[in-house]
C-alpha positions in Angstrom: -45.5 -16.4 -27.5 -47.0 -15.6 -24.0 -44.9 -17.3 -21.3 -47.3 -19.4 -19.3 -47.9 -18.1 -15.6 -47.3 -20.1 -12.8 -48.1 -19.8 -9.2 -45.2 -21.3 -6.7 -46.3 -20.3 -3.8 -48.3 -23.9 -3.0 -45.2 -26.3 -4.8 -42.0 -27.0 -4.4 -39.0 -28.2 -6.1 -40.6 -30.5 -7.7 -43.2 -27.9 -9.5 -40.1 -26.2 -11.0 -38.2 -29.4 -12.2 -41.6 -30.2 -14.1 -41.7 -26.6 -15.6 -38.1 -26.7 -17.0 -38.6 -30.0 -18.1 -41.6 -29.4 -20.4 -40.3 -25.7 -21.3 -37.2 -27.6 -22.7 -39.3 -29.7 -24.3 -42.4 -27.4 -25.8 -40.5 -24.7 -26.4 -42.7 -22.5 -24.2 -41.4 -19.7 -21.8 -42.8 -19.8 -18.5 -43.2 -17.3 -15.9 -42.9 -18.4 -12.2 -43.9 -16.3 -9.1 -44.0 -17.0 -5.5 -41.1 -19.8 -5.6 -41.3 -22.1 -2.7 -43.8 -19.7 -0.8 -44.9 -21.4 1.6 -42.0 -23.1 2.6 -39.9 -22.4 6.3 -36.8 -20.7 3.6 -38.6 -19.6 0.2 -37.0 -18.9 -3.2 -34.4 -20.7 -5.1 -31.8 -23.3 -3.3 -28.3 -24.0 -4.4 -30.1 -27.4 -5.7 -32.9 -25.7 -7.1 -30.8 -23.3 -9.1 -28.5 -26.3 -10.5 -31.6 -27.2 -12.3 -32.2 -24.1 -13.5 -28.3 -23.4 -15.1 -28.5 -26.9 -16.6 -31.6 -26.5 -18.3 -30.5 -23.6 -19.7 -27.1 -25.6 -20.7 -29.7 -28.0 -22.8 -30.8 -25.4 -25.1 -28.7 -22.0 -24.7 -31.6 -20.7 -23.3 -32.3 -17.4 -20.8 -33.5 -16.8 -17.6 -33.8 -13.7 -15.2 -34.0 -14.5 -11.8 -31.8 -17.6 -11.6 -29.7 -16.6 -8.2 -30.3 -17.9 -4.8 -32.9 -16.6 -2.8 -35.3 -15.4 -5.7 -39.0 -16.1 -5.2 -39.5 -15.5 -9.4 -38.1 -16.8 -12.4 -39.1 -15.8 -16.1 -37.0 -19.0 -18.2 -37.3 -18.7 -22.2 -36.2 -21.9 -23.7 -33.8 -22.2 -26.4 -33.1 -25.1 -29.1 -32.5 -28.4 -27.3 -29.7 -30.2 -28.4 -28.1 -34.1 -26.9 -24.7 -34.2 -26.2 -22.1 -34.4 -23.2 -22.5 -32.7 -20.3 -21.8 -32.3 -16.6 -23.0 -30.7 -13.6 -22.2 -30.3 -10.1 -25.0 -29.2 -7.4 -22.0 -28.6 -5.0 -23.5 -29.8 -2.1 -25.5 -32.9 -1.1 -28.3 -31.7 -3.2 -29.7 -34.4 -5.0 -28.4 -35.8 -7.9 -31.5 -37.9 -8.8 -34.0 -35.1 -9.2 -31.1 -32.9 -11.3 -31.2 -36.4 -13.4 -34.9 -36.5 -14.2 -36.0 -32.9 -14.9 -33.4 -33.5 -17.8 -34.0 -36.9 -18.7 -37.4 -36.3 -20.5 -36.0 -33.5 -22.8 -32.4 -35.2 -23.3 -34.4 -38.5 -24.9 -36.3 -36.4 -27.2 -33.2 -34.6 -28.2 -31.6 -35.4 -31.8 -28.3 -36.5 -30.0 -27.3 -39.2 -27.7 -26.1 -37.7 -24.4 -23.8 -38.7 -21.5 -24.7 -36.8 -18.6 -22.4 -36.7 -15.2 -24.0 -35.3 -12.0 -22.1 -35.0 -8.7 -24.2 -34.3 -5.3 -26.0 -36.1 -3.0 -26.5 -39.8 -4.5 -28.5 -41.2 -1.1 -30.6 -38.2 -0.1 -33.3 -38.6 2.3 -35.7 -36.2 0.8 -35.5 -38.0 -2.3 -35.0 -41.0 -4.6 -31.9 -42.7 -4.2 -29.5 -43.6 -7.1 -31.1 -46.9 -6.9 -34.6 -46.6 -7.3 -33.8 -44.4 -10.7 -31.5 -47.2 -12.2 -34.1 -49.7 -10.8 -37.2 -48.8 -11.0 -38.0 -45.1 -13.3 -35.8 -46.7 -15.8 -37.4 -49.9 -16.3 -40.8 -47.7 -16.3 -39.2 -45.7 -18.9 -38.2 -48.5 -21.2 -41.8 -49.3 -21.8 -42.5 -46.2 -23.5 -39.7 -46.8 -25.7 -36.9 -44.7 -24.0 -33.6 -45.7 -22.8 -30.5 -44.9 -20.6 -28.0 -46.5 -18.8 -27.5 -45.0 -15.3 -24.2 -45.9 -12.9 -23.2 -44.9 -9.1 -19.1 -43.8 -9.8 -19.3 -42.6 -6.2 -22.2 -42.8 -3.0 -22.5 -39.7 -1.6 -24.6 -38.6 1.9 -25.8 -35.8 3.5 -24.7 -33.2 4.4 -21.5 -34.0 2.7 -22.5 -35.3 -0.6 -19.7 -35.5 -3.3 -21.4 -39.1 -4.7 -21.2 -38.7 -8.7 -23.7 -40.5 -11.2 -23.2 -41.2 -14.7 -26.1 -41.5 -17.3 -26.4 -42.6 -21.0 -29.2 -41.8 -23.1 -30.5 -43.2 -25.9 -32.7 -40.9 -27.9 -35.7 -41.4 -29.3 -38.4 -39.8 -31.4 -41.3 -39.9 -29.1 -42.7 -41.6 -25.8 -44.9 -44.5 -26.5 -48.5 -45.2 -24.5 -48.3 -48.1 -22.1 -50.4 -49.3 -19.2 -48.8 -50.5 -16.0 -50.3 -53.3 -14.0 -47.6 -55.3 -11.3 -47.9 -59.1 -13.2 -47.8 -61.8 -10.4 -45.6 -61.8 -7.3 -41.6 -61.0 -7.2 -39.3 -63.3 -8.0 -37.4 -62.4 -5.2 -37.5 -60.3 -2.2 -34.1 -58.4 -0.9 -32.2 -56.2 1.6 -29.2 -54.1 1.2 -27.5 -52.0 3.5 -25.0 -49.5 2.5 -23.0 -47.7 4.9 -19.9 -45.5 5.5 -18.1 -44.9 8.9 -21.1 -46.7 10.5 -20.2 -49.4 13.3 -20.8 -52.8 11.8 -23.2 -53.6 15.3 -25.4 -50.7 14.4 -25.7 -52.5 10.7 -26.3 -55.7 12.0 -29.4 -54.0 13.8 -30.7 -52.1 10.8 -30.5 -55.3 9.0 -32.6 -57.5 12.1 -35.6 -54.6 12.1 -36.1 -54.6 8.2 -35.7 -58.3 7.7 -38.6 -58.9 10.3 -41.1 -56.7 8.0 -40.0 -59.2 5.3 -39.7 -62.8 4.2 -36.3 -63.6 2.2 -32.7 -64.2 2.1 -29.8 -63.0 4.7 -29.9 -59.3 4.0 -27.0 -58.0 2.2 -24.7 -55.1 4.0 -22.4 -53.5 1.8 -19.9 -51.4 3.9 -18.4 -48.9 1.5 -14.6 -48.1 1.1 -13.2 -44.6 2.2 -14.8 -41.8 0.4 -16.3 -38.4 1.5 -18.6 -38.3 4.4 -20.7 -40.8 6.5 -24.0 -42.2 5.6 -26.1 -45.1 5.8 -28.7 -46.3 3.3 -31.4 -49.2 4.1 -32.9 -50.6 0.7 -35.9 -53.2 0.2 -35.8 -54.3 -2.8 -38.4 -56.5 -4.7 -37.4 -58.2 -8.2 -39.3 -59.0 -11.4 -37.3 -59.9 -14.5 -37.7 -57.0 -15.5 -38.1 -54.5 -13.0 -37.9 -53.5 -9.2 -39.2 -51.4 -6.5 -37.0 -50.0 -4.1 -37.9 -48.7 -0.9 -35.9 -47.1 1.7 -34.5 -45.1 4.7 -31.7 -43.5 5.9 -30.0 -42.7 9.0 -30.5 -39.4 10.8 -29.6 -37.9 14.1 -32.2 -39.5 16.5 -33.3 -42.1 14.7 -32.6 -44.9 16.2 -31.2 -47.7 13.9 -34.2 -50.4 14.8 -36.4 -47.1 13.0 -33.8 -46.9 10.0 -34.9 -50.7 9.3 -38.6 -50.7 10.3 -39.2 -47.6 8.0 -37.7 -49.6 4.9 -39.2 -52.6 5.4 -42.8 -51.1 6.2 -42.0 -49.4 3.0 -41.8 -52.3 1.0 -44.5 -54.8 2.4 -46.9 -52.2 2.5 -46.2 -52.0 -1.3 -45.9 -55.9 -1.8 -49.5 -55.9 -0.1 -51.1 -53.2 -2.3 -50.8 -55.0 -5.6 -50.1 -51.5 -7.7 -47.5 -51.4 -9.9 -46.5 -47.7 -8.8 -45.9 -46.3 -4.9 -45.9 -42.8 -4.2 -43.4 -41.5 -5.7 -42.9 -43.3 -8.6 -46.7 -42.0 -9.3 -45.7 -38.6 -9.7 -43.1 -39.1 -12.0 -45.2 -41.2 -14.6 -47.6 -38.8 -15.1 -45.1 -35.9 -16.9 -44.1 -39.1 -20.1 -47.6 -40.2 -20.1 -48.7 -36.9 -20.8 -46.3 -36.2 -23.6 -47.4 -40.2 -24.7 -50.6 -38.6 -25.3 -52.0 -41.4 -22.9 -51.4 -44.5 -20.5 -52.3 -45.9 -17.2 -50.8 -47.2 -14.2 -52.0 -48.7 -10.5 -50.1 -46.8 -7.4 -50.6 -46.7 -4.1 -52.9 -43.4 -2.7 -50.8 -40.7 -4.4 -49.5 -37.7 -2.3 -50.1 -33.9 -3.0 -47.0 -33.6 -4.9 -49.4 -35.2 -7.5 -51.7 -33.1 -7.9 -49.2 -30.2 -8.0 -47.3 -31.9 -11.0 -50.5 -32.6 -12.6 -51.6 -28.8 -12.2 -48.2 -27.8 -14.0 -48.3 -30.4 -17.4 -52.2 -29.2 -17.4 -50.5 -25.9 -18.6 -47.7 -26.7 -21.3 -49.5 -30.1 -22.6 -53.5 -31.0 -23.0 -53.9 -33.2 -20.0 -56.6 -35.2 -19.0 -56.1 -37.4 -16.0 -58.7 -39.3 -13.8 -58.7 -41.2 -11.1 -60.3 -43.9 -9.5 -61.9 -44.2 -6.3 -59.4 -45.9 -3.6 -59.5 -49.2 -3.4 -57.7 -51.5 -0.4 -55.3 -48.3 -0.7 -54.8 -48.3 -4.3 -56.1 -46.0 -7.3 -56.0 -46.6 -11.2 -54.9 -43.4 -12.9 -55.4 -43.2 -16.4 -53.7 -40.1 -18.4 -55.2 -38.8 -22.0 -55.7 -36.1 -24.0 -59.3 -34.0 -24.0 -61.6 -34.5 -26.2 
């Protein structure tokens, strides 16, 4: 078979992560050009080639062009198969995004699996520990697929070192299911997790997010010695059965009044949308969708990233996706198959 042809040069990491995840599940060889070519350093990262190596871990697959710096990969699957594993991204790299490009194929393995990941676990250029174990595995559970994710250690940029644990639960295909946000939260929280941060500068963090938001005393969780330094602010708002998690993280010039605002703008911008899915968690629910064979969700005005991960399931997958005008900020996307 062909491998299927794919132009990097508009994507980034996230346009591979979808390609190795439906290669590993299709079967299908792909063919990727222009990696990260429009991006300040192109090519392959030390994070982006972790993906890579475990993929190819999954299945005992092939791949020429999996070293740093290259702008092209060819990557011919092999026979996916469950089972223990463990990977480390060596540097603060995240851990979540390593997580879900192998989630999808790892449930619709044969085998449970018990995966262990060490990186970045609160990584501001992507989802943090909690929002997977929060709010993409709840998602998850209503198309019929399960794991059990826990935090064995935080780790921050730059330094990372934070490890994750995952259990998976097989099963034999994703179910459809249509996501609509049912009432108002049953409760509305902030938590604060820091290392080597002054308990003042907390205390200020916690002050700016709790003025975007109505609820309890924010929690701060100050974390026992470990690598590095971080700090982490999380909004969290609770159904039974699910949660959204927004957040921020400290940077060098951002002051810690920003660290706060940014994470609770986050979160009542979301409360006051009335979608079920924000940005990001929009682009990950299209991939299971897809290989549902259909399902809809409300989110918040998705981002291009969206329309990049739709353009790469349009060519391993029939994919039909619409979506609605916006609305008060909010779209309904519904996913099927073509006539």
């Amino acid at each position: 078979m062909k491998a299927i042809a794919l132009d990097g040069s508009k994507g980034g990491g996230q346009m591979l992560r979808s390609a190795l995840t439906l290669a590993l599940i299709t079967g299908q060889a792909f063919r990727m050009t222009s990696i990260r070519g429009q991006r300040k350093s192109p090519g392959l990262k030390r994070q982006h080639l972790t993906c890579v190596k475990a993929a190819l871990a999954l299945c005992d697959g092939a791949a020429d062009g999996a070293e740093m710096g290259s702008t092209e990969l060819v990557f011919h699957p092999g026979t996916l198969r469950g089972g223990d594993y463990e990977f480390a991204i060596g540097t603060a790299g995240s851990t979540s995004l390593l997580l879900q490009t192998l989630l999808p194929a790892l449930w619709l393995a044969k085998e449970p699996s018990v995966i262990r990941v060490s990186g970045g676990t609160h990584n501001p250029l992507a989802p943090p520990t909690d929002f997977i174990a929060h709010t993409f595995l709840p998602s998850m559970a209503r198309l019929g697929a399960r794991a059990t994710l826990r935090l064995l250690e935080t780790g921050f940029a730059p330094v990372g070192g934070g490890v994750i644990e995952c259990s998976v639960e097989p099963c034999q295909r994703f179910e459809p299911a249509a996501f609509t946000r049912n009432g108002d939260p049953e409760s509305i929280g902030i938590r604060i997790i820091a290392r080597q941060v002054a308990p003042r500068i907390l205390e200020r963090v916690a002050h700016a997010a709790s003025q975007k938001l109505s609820g309890p005393e924010p929690k701060i969780e100050i974390l026992p010695e470990g690598p590095g330094h971080g700090l982490a602010c999380l909004t969290e708002a609770r159904w039974a059965d699910f949660r959204m998690v927004c957040s921020s993280f400290g940077e060098q010039g951002l002051t810690a009044e920003k660290v706060g605002r940014y994470a609770g703008k986050g979160m009542h911008n979301y409360l006051g949308s009335g979608a079920y899915a924000d940005r990001h968690l929009a682009d990950q629910l299209l991939l299971p969708l897809a290989l549902a064979g259909g399902g809809s969700f409300t989110a918040q005005i998705p981002d291009d990233h969206f329309e990049t991960n739709r353009a790469v399931i349009s060519k391993f997958v029939p994919l039909e996706v619409s979506v609605s005008e916006p609305e008060r900020g909010v779209v309904k996307v519904v996913v099927g198959q073509p006539d």
